[in-house]
Structure formats: structure tokens, C-alpha cells
py3Dmol code that shows the C-alpha trace and the ligand (Angstrom):
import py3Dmol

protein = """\
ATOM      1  CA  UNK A   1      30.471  65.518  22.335  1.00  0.00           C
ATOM      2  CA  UNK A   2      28.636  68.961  22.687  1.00  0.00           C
ATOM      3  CA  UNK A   3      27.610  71.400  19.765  1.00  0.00           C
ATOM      4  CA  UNK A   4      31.058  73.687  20.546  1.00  0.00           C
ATOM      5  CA  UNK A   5      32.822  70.728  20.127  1.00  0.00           C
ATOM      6  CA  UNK A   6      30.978  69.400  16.740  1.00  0.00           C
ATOM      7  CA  UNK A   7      31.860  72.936  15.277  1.00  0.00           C
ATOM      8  CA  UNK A   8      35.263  72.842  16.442  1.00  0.00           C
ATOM      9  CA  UNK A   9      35.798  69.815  14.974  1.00  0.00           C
ATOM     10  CA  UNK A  10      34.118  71.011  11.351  1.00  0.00           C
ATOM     11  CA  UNK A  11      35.944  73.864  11.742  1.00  0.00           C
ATOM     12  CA  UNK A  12      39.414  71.465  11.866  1.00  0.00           C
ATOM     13  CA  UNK A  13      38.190  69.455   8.958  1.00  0.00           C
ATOM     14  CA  UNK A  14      37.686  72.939   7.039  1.00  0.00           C
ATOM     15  CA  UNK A  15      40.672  74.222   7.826  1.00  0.00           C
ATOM     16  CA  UNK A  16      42.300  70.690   6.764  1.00  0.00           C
ATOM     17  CA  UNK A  17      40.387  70.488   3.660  1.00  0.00           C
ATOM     18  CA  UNK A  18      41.863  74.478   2.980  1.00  0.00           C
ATOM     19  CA  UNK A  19      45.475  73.947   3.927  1.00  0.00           C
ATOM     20  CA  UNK A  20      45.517  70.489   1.392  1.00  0.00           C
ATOM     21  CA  UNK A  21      44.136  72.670  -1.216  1.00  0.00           C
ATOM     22  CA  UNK A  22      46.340  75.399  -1.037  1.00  0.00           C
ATOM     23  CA  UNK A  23      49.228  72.816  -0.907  1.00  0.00           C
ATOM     24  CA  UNK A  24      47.857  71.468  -3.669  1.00  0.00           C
ATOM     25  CA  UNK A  25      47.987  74.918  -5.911  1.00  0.00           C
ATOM     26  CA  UNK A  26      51.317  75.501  -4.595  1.00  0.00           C
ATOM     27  CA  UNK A  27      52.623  72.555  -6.126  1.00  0.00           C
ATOM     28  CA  UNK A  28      50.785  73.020  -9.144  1.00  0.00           C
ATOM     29  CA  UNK A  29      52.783  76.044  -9.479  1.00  0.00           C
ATOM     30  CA  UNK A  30      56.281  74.651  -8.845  1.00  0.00           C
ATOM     31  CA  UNK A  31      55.434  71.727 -10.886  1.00  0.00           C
ATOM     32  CA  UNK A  32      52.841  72.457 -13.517  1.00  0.00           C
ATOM     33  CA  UNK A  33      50.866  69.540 -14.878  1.00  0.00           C
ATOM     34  CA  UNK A  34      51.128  70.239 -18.748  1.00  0.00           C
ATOM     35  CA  UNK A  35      49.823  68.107 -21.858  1.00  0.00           C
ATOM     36  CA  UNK A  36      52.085  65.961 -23.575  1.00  0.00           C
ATOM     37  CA  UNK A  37      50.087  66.421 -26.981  1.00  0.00           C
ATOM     38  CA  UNK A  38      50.105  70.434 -26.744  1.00  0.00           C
ATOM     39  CA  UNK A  39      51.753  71.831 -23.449  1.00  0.00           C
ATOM     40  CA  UNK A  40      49.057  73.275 -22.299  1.00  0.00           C
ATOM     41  CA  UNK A  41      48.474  73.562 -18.673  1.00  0.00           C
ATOM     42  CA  UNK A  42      45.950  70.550 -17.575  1.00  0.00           C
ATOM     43  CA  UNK A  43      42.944  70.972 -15.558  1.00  0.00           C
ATOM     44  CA  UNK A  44      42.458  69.005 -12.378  1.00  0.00           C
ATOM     45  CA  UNK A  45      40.429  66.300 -14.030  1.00  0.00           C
ATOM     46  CA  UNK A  46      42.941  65.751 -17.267  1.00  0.00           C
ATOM     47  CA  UNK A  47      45.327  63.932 -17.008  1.00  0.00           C
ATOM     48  CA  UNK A  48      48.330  63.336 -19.543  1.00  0.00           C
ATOM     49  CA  UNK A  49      46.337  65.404 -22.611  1.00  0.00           C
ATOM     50  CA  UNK A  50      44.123  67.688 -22.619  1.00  0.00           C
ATOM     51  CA  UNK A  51      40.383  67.461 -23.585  1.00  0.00           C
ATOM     52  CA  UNK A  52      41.073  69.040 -26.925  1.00  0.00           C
ATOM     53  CA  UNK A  53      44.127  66.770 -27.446  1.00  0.00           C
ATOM     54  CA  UNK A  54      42.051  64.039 -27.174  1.00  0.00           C
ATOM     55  CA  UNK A  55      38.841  65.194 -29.125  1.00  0.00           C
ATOM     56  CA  UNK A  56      41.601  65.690 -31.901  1.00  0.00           C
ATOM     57  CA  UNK A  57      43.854  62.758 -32.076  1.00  0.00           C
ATOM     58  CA  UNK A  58      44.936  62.403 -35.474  1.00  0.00           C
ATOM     59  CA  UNK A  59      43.169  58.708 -35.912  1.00  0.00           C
ATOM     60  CA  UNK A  60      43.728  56.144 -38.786  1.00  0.00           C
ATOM     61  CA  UNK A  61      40.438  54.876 -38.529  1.00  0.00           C
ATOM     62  CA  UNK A  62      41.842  51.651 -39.892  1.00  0.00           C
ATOM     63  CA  UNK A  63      39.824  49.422 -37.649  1.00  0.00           C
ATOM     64  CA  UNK A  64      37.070  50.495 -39.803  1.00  0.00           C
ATOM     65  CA  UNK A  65      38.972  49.452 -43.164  1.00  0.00           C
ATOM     66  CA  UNK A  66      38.522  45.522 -44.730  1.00  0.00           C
ATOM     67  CA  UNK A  67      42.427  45.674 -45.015  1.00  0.00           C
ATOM     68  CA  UNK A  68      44.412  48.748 -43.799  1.00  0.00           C
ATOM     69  CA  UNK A  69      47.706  49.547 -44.746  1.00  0.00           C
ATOM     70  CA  UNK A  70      48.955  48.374 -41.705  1.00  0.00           C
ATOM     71  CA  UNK A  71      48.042  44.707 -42.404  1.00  0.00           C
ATOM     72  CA  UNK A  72      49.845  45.001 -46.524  1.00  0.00           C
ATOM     73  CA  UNK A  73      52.846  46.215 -44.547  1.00  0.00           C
ATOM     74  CA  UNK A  74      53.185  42.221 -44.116  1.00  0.00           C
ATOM     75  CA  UNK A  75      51.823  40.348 -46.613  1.00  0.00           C
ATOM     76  CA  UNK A  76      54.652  37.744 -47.814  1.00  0.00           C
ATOM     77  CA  UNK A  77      56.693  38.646 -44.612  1.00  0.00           C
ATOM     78  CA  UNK A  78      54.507  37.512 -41.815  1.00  0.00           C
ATOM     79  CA  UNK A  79      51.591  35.810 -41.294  1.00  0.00           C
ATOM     80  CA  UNK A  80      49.245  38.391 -39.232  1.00  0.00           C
ATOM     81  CA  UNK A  81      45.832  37.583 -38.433  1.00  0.00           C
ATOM     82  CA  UNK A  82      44.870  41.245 -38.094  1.00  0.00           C
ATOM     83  CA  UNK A  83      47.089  44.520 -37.519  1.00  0.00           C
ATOM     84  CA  UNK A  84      45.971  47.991 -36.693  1.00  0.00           C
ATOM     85  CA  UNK A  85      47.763  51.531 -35.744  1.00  0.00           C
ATOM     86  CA  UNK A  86      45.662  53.951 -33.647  1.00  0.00           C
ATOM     87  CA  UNK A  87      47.303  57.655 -34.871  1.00  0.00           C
ATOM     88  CA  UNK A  88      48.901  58.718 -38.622  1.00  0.00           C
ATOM     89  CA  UNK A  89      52.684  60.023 -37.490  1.00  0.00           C
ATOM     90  CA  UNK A  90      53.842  63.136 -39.136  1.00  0.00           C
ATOM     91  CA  UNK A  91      56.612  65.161 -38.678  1.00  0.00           C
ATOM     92  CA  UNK A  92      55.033  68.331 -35.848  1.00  0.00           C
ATOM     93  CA  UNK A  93      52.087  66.576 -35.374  1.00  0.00           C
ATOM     94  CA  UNK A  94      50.724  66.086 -32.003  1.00  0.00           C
ATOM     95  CA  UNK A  95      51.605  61.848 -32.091  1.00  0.00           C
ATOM     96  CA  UNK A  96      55.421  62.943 -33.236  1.00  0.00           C
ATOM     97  CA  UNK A  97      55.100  65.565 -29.510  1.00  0.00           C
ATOM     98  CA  UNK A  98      53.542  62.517 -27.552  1.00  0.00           C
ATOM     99  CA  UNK A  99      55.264  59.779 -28.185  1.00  0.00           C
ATOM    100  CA  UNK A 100      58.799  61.786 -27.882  1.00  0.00           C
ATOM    101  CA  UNK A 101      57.528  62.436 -24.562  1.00  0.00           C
ATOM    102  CA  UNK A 102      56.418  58.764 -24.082  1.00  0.00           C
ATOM    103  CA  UNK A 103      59.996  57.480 -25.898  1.00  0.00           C
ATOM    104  CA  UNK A 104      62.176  59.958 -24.063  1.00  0.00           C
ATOM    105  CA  UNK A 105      60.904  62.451 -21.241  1.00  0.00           C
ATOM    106  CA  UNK A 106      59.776  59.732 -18.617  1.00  0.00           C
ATOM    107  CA  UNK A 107      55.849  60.230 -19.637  1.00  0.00           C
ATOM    108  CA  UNK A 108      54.862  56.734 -19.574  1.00  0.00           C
ATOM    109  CA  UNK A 109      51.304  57.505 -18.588  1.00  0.00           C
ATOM    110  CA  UNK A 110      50.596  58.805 -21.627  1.00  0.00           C
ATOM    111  CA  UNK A 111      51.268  55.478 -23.158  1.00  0.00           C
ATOM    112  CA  UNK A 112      48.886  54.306 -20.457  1.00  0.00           C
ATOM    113  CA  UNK A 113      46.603  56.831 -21.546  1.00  0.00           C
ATOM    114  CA  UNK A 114      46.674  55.963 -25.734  1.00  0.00           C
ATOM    115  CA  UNK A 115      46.854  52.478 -25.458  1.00  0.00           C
ATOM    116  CA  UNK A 116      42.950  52.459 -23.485  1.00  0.00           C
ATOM    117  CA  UNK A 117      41.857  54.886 -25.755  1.00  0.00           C
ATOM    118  CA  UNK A 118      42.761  52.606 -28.589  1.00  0.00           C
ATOM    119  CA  UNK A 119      41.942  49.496 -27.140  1.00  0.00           C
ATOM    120  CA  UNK A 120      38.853  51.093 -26.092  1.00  0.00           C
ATOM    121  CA  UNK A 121      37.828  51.677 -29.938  1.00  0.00           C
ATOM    122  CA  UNK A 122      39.252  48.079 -30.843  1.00  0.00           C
ATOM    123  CA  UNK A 123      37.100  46.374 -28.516  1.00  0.00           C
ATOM    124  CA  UNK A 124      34.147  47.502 -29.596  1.00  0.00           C
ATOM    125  CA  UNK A 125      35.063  46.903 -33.412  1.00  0.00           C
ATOM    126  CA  UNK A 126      35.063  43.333 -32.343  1.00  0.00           C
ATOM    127  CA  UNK A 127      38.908  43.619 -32.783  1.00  0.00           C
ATOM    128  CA  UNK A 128      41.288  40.659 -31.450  1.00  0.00           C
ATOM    129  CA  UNK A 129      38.177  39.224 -29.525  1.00  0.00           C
ATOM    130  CA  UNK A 130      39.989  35.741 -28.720  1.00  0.00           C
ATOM    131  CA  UNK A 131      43.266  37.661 -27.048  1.00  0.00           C
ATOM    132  CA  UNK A 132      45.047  35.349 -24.650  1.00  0.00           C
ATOM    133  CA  UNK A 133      48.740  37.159 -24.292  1.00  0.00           C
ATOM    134  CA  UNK A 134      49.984  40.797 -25.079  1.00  0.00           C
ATOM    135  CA  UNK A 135      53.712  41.559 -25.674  1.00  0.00           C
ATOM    136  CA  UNK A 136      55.413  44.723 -26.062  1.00  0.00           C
ATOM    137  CA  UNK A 137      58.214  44.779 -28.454  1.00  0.00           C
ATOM    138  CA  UNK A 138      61.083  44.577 -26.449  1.00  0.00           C
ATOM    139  CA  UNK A 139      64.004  46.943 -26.522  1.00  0.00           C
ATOM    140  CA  UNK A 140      67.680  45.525 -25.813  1.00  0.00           C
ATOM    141  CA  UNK A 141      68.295  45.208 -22.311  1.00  0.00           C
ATOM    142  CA  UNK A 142      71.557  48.216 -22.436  1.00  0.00           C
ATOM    143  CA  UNK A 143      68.995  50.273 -24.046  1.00  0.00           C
ATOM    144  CA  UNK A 144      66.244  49.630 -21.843  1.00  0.00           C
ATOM    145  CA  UNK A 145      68.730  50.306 -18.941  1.00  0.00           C
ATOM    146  CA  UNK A 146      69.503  53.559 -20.543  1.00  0.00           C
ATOM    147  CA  UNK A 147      66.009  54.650 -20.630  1.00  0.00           C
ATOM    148  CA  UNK A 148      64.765  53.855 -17.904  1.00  0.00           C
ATOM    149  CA  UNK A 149      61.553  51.934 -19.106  1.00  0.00           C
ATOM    150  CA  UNK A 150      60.346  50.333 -22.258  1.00  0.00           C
ATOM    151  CA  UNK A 151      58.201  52.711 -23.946  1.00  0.00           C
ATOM    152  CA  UNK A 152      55.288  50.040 -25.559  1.00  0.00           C
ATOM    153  CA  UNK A 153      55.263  48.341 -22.469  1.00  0.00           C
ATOM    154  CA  UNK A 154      53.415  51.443 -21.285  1.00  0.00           C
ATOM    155  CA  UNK A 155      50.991  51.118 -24.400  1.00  0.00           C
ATOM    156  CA  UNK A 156      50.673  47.612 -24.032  1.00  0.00           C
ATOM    157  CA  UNK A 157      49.333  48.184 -19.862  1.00  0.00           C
ATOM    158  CA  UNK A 158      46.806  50.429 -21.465  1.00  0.00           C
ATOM    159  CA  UNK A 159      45.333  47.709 -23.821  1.00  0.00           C
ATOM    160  CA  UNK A 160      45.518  45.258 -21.397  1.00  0.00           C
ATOM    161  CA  UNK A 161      43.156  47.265 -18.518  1.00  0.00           C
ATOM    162  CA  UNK A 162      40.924  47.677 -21.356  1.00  0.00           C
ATOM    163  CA  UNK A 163      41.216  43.649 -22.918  1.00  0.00           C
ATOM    164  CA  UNK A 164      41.607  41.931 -19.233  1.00  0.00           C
ATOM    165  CA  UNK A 165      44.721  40.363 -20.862  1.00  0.00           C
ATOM    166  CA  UNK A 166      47.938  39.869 -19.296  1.00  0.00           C
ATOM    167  CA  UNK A 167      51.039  41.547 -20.251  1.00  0.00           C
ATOM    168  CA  UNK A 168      54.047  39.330 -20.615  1.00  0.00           C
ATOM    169  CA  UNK A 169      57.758  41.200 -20.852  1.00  0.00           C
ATOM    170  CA  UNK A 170      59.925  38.024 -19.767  1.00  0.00           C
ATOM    171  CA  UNK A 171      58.686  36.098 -23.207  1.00  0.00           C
ATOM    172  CA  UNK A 172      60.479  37.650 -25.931  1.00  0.00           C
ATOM    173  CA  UNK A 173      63.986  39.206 -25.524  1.00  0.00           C
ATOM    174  CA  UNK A 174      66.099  41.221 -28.272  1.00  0.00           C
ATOM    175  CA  UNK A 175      69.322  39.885 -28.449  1.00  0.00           C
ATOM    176  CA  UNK A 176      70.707  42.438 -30.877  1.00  0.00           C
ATOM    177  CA  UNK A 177      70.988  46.106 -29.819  1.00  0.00           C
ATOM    178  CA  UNK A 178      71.378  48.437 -32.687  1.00  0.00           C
ATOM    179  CA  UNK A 179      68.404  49.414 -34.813  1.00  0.00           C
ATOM    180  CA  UNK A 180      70.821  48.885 -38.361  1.00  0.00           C
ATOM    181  CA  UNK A 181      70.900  45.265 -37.222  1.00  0.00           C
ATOM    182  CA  UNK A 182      66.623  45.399 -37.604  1.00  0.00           C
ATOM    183  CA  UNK A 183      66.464  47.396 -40.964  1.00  0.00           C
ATOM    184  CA  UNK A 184      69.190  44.975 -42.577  1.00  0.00           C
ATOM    185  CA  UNK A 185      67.159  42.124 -40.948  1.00  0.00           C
ATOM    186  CA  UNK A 186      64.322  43.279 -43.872  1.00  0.00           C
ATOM    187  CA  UNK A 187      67.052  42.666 -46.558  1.00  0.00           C
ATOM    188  CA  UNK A 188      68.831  39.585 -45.321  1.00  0.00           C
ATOM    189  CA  UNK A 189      66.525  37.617 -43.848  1.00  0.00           C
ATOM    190  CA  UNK A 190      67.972  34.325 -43.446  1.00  0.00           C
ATOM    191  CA  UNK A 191      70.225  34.933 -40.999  1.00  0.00           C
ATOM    192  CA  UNK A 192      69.466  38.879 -39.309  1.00  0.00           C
ATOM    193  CA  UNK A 193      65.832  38.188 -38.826  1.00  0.00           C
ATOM    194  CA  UNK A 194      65.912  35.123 -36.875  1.00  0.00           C
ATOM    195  CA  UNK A 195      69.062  36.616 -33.984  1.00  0.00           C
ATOM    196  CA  UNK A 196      67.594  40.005 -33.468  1.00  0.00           C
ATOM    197  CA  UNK A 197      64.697  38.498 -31.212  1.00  0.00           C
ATOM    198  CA  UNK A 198      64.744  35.655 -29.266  1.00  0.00           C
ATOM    199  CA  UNK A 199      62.068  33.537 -27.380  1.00  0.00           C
ATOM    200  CA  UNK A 200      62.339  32.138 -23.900  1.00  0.00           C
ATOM    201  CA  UNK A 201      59.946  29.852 -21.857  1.00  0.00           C
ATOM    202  CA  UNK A 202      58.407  28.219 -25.406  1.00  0.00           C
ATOM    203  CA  UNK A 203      55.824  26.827 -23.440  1.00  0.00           C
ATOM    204  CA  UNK A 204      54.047  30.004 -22.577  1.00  0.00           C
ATOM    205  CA  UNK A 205      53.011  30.551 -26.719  1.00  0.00           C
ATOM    206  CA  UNK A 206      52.034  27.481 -28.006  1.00  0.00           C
ATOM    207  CA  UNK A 207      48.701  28.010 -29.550  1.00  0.00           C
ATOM    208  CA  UNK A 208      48.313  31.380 -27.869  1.00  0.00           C
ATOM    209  CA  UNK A 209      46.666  33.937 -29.978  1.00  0.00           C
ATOM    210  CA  UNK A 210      49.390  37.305 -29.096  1.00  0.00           C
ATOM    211  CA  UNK A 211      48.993  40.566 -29.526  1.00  0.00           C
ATOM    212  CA  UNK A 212      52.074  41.935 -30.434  1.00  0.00           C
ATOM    213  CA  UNK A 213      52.637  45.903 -29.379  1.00  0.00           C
ATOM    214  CA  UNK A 214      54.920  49.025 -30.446  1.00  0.00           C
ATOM    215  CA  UNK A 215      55.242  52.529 -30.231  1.00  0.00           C
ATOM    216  CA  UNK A 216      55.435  53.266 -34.146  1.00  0.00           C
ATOM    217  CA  UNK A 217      55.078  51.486 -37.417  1.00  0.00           C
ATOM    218  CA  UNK A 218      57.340  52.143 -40.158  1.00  0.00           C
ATOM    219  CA  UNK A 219      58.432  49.533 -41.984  1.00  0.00           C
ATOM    220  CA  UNK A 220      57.710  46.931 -40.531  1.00  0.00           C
ATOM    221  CA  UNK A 221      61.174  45.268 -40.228  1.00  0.00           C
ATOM    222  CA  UNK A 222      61.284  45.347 -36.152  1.00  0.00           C
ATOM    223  CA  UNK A 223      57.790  43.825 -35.845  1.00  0.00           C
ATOM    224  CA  UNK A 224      58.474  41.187 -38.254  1.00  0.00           C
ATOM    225  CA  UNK A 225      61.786  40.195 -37.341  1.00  0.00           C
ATOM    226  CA  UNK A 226      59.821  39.764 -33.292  1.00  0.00           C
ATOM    227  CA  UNK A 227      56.813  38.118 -35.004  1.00  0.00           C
ATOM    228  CA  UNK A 228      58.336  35.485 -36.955  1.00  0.00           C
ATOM    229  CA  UNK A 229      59.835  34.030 -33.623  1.00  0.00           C
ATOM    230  CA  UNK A 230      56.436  34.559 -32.121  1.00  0.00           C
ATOM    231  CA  UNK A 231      55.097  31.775 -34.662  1.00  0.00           C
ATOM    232  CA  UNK A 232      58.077  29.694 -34.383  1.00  0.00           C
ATOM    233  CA  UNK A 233      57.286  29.516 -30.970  1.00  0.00           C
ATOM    234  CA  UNK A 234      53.829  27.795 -32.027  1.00  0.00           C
ATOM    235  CA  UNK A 235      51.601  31.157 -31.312  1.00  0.00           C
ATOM    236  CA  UNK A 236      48.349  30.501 -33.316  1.00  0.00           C
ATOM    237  CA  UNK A 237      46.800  33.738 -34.435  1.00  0.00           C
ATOM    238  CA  UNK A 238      49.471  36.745 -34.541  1.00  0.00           C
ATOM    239  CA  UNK A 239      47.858  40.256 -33.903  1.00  0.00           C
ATOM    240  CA  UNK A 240      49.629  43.548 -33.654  1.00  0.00           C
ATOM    241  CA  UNK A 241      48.911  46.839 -32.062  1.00  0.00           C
ATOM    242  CA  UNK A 242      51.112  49.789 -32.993  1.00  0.00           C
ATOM    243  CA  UNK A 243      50.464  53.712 -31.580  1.00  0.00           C
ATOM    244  CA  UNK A 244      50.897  55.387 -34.284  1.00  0.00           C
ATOM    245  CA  UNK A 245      52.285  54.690 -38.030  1.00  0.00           C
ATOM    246  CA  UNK A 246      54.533  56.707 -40.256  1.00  0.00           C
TER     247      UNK A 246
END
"""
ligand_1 = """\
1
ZN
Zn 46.700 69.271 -25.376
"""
view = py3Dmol.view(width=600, height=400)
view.addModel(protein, "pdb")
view.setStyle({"model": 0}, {"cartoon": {"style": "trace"}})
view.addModel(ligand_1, "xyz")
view.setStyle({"model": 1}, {"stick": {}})
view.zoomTo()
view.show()
């Protein structure tokens, strides 16, 4: 190859690089990239929130707490071995904007995005240290169909690339679809509590230690009516996870 060539073929490369840049900007333009916490556009290197979004997630701090709230949500319902939320939930806040967007505008990677950041803090509290199994709460399979996607399974990836374990969705099912069903499970527990989640493959739990996942904590109803067939199943240590709590 001589020198005319060599700077032809920089030239070409140049050129390249130009065109895929422009492209680039062109599409940024059709299809801006905006935050999920504020709507602000997003630089090249953010993804899902913004930098100040993240410097200013409204944090529980829990995992610093001897007992959080999170974990007295439980006590006499369900034997937890440790529970934690990552963000406080209020009504405008910038969780209540993110996790609509996670729940219903397709922005799963922003569940990605949370659970690391959470997980990221958790792990280095020493948090849920002998983790063999995570599972996302499950939502009814006609619901799930409607959306598209389950929500904390999107949360519970994000932990997972930050606690190297697995994710299992094919463990615990919800065999009742409406959410009345769950808060009259917290009332009548005999009977609600047990049918509203079901386990398959039995097997796969027995003395696991799980770590249980959803979107948001209220009162605790939904994770307790999943957990109690979690330790049926023979898991040994119960943990859960939740984004954010109300
Ligand atoms: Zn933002």
C-alpha cells in the first residue's frame, strides 16, 4: 500500500467515523434519550437518570439501621431474616416518576439501573452475604401479558449482576390476579394468603437462603402472602429487597 493510499484510506475511516456521528445526533433528535427520574435530556454517557438524579436519590439509608421499618413491617407475619428498601416513595417525588416509568412506560432499564445501585450499597454493608436464589415477586400471568414484562424482574437482574446470583421467575407463580385478593389476604389469612402464590419445582428451595424482590413496599400483604410459601417450600433464611417503600 503507498502513502496516497494510507491517506485515502484514513480519510474513509474519517469520513465513516463523521457520517456515524451525525447519524447518531440525528437520532438523538427524533428520539431524545431523556431521564426517567427528571426528563431531562441525558448526556451520551448517562444512561436511564441523570447524574443529578442519581447524586439525589431519595435513600432510606435503612441498611445502616439495627432494625428498619421495613423489617417491623413483618414481625408476627413472616419470618424475615433481614429486609431492606433502597428509596422513601412519596407522592411527586422522583421514585413515584421512576418507577411509573419502570411499572408502565416500557423503561425496564431503569429497574436495571436501581437495583445495582442498591445492591451495590447492600453488598458492601455485608447485606444478604450467603444469597443462593433471587425471586421477583411475580405478577399474574394475564397481567404480566398485559404489560409486557414484570417490572421487579428488572430490579431483581440489577441485584443479581451486582450479587453473582441467579434469578429464578419459573419458581413462584401468582395464582390469583386482582390486587383486592392480596390486601384481604392481610385480614383473612387462613385461607387468601396461602392461594394467592403458589410454588412449583419444591426442590429448587429447600434450604436455599432467597432473596425475595418488588417494586414497592406498602404494606406488606403481597410480600408476605409470596413469602410464607417461600418457607413452606423449606427456604432457610428469607431476605427481601424492595425499590422503594411508601
Ligand atoms: Zn434526572
Amino acid at each position: 500500500m503507498n502513502l496516497s493510499n494510507i491517506g485515502a484510506s484514513k480519510l474513509l475511516q474519517h469520513l465513516f467515523a463523521v457520517v456515524i456521528s451525525l447519524f447518531t445526533d440525528l437520532v438523538g433528535l427524533l428520539y431524545p434519550r431523556v431521564c426517567s427520574g427528571c426528563n431531562a435530556h441525558l448526556r451520551k454517557q448517562e444512561e436511564n437518570l441523570c447524574l443529578l438524579c442519581l447524586h439525589q436519590l431519595p435513600k432510606t439509608y435503612f441498611w445502616d439501621y439495627d432494625v428498619n421499618p421495613v423489617e417491623k413491617l413483618f414481625w408476627g407475619r413472616l419470618n424475615v431474616s433481614a429486609a431492606c428498601a433502597f428509596l422513601h416513595f412519596e407522592e411527586m417525588n422522583p421514585t413515584q416518576r421512576m418507577i411509573h416509568r419502570l411499572k408502565y412506560d416500557g423503561k425496564t432499564g431503569v429497574g436495571v439501573a436501581l437495583g445495582k445501585e442498591f445492591a451495590a450499597v447492600l453488598k458492601e454493608k455485608k447485606w444478604f452475604s450467603d444469597l443462593d436464589l433471587i425471586i421477583p415477586v411475580p405478577l399474574h400471568v394475564t397481567k404480566e401479558a398485559r404489560r409486557g414484562y414484570n417490572q421487579s424482574a428488572f430490579v431483581a437482574e440489577g441485584i443479581s449482576h451486582v450479587y453473582d446470583a441467579p434469578v429464578r421467575t419459573n419458581i413462584l407463580k401468582r395464582t390469583v390476579a386482582s390486587e383486592s385478593q392480596t390486601r384481604k389476604a392481610r385480614f383473612d389469612r387462613s385461607e387468601n394468603v396461602e392461594s394467592v402464590f403458589q410454588v412449583e419445582y419444591n426442590g429448587h428451595l429447600k434450604g436455599k437462603n432467597v432473596l425475595l424482590v418488588d417494586d414497592v413496599v406498602t404494606t406488606g400483604a403481597t410480600l408476605e402472602a409470596a413469602g410464607i410459601q417461600l418457607i413452606n417450600a423449606g427456604v432457610n433464611k428469607l431476605y427481601i429487597a424492595t425499590l422503594a417503600v411508601a
